[in-house]
C-alpha positions in Angstrom: 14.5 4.4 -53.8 12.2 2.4 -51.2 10.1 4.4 -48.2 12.6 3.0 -46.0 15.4 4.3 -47.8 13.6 7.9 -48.1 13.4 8.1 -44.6 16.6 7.5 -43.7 17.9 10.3 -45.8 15.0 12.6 -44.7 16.2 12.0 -40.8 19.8 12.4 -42.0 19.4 15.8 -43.6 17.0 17.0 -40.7 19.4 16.0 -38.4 22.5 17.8 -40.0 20.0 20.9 -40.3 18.8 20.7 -36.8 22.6 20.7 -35.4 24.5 23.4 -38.1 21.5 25.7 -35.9 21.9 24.7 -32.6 24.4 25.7 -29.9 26.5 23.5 -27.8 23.9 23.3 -25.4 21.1 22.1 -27.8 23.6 19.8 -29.6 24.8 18.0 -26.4 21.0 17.0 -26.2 21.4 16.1 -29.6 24.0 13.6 -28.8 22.1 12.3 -25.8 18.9 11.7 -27.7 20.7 10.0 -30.7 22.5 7.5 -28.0 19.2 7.0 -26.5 17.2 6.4 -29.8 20.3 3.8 -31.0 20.6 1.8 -27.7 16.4 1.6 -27.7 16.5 0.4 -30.9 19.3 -2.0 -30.6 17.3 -3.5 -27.6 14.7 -4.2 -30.1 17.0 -6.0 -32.6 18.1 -7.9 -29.6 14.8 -8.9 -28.8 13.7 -9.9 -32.6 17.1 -11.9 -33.0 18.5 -9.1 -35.6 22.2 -9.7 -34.5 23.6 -7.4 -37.3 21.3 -4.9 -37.0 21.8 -4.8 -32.4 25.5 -4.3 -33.3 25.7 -1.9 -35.2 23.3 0.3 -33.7 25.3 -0.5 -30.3 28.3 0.5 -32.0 26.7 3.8 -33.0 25.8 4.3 -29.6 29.2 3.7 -28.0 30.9 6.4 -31.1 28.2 8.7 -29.9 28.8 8.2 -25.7 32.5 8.5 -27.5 31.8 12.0 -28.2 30.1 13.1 -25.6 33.0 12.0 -23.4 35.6 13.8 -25.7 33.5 17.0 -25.2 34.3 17.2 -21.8 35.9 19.9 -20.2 37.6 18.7 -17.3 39.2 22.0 -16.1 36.0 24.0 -15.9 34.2 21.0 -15.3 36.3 19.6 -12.4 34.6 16.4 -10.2 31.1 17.0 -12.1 33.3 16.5 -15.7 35.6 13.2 -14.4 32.3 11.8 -13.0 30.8 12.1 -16.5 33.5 10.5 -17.8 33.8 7.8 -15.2 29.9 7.2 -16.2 30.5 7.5 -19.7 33.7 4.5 -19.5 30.6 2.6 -17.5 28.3 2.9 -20.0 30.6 2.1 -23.2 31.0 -1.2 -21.3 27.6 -2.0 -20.3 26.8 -1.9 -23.7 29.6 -3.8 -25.0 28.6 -6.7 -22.4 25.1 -6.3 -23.4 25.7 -6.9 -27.1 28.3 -10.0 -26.1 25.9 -11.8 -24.3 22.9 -10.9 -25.9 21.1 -8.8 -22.6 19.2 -6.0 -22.9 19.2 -5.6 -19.3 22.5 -4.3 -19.6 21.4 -2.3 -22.8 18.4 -0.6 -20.8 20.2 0.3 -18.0 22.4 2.7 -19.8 19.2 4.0 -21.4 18.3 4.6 -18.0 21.3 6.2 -17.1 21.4 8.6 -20.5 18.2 9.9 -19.5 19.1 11.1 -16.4 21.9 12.7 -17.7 19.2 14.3 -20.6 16.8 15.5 -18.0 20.0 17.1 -15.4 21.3 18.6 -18.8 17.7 19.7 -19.9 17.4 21.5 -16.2 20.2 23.9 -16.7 19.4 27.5 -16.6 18.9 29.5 -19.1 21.6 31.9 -18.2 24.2 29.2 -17.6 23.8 27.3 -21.2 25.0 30.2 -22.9 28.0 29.8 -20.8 27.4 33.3 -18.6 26.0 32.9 -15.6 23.8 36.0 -14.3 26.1 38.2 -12.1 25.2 38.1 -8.3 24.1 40.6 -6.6 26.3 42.8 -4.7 25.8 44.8 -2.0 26.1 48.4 -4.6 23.6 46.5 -6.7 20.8 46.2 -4.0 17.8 48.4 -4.2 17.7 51.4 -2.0 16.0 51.6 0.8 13.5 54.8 1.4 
């Protein structure tokens, strides 16, 4: 077995660790990060002239985008949810027009666009990734006055 090959396996199991102990909010980031790390390094494959290589790591990219958008919830989600998805459908066709004709423009824009997403999905409150929000306060809840 070559380093290369090592590697690969070592990221493979770490990864499968990393999400059998994380929760939906931790593995959502998951799935971000891993369509960021594949579109970056098919934009390098672009760039050296690695055609084989920049499809299929665009292809991963688009199964993963695939998955986030299958994870929505559009009933508790509502407009935020079929905005995602409209984004999502945006960004699986950036990227197939990127890998067509050979433009990592296109392939770096929907870099830029997953880490938005990351950082708006990093900024959630604690409370509200475990899916309970922190009751409000009510009015029987307030502290006494003296």
């Amino acid at each position: 077995m070559n380093g290369t090959s090592v590697l690969r396996t070592y990221r493979s199991v770490s990864t499968q660790s990393a999400a059998v102990d994380s929760n939906p909010h931790q593995l959502v980031l998951m799935l971000i990060d891993g369509a960021i790390e594949k579109t970056a390094g098919a934009v390098g494959h672009m760039l050296h002239g690695n055609i084989a290589e920049k499809g299929k790591l665009v292809s991963a990219s688009i199964s993963i985008i695939d998955a986030l958008r299958a994870s929505l919830d559009h009933r508790a989600g509502g407009e935020i949810a079929d905005n995602l998805e409209r984004l999502y459908d945006y960004m699986t066709r950036r990227l197939l027009e990127g890998n067509a004709q050979g433009d990592s423009r296109a392939l770096s824009e929907v870099i830029a666009l997953l880490k938005e997403i990351r950082e708006a999905w990093a900024a959630i409150p604690q409370d509200y990734r475990r899916g309970v929000a922190a009751p409000a306060a009510t009015p029987s809840q307030s502290p006494t006055r003296q």
